[in-house]
TORLO-621121 format. One record per residue (C-alpha): residue number from 1; x negated, y, z; residue in three letters. Coordinates in pm, 1 decimal. Example, Ala and Ser with C-alpha at 12.3 -4.5 7.8 and 13.67 -1.06 7.14 Angstrom:
<nodes>
node i 1 px -1230.0 py -450.0 pz 780.0 aa ALA
node i 2 px -1367.0 py -106.0 pz 714.0 aa SER
</nodes>
This chain:
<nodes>
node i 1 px 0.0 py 0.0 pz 0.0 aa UNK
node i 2 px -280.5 py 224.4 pz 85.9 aa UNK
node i 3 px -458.0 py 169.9 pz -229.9 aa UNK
node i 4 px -139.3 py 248.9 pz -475.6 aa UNK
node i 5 px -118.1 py 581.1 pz -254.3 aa UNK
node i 6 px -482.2 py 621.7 pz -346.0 aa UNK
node i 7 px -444.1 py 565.3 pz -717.0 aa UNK
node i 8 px -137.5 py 760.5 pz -740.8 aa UNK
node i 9 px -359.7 py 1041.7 pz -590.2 aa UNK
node i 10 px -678.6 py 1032.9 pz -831.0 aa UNK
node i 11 px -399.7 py 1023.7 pz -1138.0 aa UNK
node i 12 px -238.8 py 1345.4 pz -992.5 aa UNK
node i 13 px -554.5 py 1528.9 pz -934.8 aa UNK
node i 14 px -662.3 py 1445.3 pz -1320.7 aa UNK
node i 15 px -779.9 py 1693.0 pz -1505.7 aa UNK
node i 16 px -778.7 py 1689.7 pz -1898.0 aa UNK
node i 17 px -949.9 py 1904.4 pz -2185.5 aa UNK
node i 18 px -560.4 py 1963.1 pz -2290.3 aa UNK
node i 19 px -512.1 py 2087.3 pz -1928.9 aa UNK
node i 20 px -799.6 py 2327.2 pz -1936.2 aa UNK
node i 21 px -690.7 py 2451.0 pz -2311.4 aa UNK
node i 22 px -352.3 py 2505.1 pz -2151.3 aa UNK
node i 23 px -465.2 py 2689.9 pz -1840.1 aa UNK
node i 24 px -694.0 py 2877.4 pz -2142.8 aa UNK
node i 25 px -333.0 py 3000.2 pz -2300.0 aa UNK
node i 26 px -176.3 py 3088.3 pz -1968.3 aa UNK
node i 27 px -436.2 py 3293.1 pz -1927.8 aa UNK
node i 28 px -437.0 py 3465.4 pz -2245.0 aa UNK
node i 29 px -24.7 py 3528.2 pz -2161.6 aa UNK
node i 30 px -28.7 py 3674.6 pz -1885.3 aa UNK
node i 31 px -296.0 py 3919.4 pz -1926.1 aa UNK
node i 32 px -158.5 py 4039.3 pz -2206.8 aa UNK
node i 33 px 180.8 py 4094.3 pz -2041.9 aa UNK
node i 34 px 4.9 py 4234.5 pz -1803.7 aa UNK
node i 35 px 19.8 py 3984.5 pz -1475.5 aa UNK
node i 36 px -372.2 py 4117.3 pz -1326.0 aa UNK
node i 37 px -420.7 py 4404.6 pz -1155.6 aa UNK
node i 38 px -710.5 py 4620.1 pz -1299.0 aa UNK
node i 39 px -959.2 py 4526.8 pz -1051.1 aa UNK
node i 40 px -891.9 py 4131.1 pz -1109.6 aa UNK
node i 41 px -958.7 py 4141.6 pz -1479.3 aa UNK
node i 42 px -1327.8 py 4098.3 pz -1447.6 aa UNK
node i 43 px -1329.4 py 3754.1 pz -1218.6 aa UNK
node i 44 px -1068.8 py 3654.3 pz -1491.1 aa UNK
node i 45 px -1229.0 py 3767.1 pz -1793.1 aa UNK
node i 46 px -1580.8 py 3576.1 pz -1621.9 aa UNK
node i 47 px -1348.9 py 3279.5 pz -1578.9 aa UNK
node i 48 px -1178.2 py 3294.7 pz -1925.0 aa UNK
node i 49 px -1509.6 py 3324.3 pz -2095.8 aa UNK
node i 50 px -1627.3 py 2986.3 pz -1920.7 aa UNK
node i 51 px -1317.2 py 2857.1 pz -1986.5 aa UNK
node i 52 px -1358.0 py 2909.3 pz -2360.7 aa UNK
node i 53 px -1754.7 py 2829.5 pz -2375.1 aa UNK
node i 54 px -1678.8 py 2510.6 pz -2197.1 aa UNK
node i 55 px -1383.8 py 2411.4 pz -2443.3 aa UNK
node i 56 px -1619.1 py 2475.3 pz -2742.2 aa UNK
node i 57 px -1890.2 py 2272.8 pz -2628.9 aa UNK
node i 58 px -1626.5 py 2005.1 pz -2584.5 aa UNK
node i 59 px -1455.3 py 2070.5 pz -2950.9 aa UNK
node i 60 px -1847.1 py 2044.7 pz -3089.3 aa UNK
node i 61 px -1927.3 py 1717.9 pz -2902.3 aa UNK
node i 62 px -1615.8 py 1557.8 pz -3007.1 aa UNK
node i 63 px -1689.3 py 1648.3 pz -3379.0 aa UNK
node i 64 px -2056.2 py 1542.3 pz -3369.9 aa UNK
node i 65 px -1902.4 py 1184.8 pz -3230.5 aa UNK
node i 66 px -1639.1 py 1199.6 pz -3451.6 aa UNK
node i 67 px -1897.0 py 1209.7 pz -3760.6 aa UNK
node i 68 px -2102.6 py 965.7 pz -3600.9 aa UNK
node i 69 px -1871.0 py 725.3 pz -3565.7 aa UNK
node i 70 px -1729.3 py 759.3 pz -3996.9 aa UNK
node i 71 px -2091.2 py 730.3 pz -4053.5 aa UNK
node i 72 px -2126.0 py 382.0 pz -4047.6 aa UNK
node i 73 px -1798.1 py 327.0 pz -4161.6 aa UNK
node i 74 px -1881.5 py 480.7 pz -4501.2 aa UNK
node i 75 px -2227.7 py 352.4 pz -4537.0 aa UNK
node i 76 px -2056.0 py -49.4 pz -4562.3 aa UNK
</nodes>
């Protein structure tokens, strides 16, 4: 019983690329309706920037496999 609680748990507290493009959006949103006080924008404009450099090295690595793995598919 303990150790389905425990599973449940690590499934909740997931985290996915998809999830951090999403959070990526939200953030996008709601600055530009205006949901950040002045003096918040830079901590969220430091965050958003990671955000976005993380996602891209992401996007790039999954390309790179991507073509790695047709590689040998086209060479038979």
């Amino acid at each position: 019983m303990a150790e389905e609680k425990q599973a449940e748990a690590q499934q909740a507290a997931e985290l996915t690329v998809q999830d951090l493009g999403s959070i990526k959006q939200i953030i996008d949103v709601a600055s530009q309706r205006g949901a950040f006080k002045p003096n918040e924008m830079m901590v969220i404009g430091q965050v958003y920037t990671k955000l976005e450099s993380f996602l891209g090295a992401v996007q790039k690595q999954q390309k790179e496999q991507q073509q790695q793995q047709e590689a040998p598919e086209s060479a038979e």
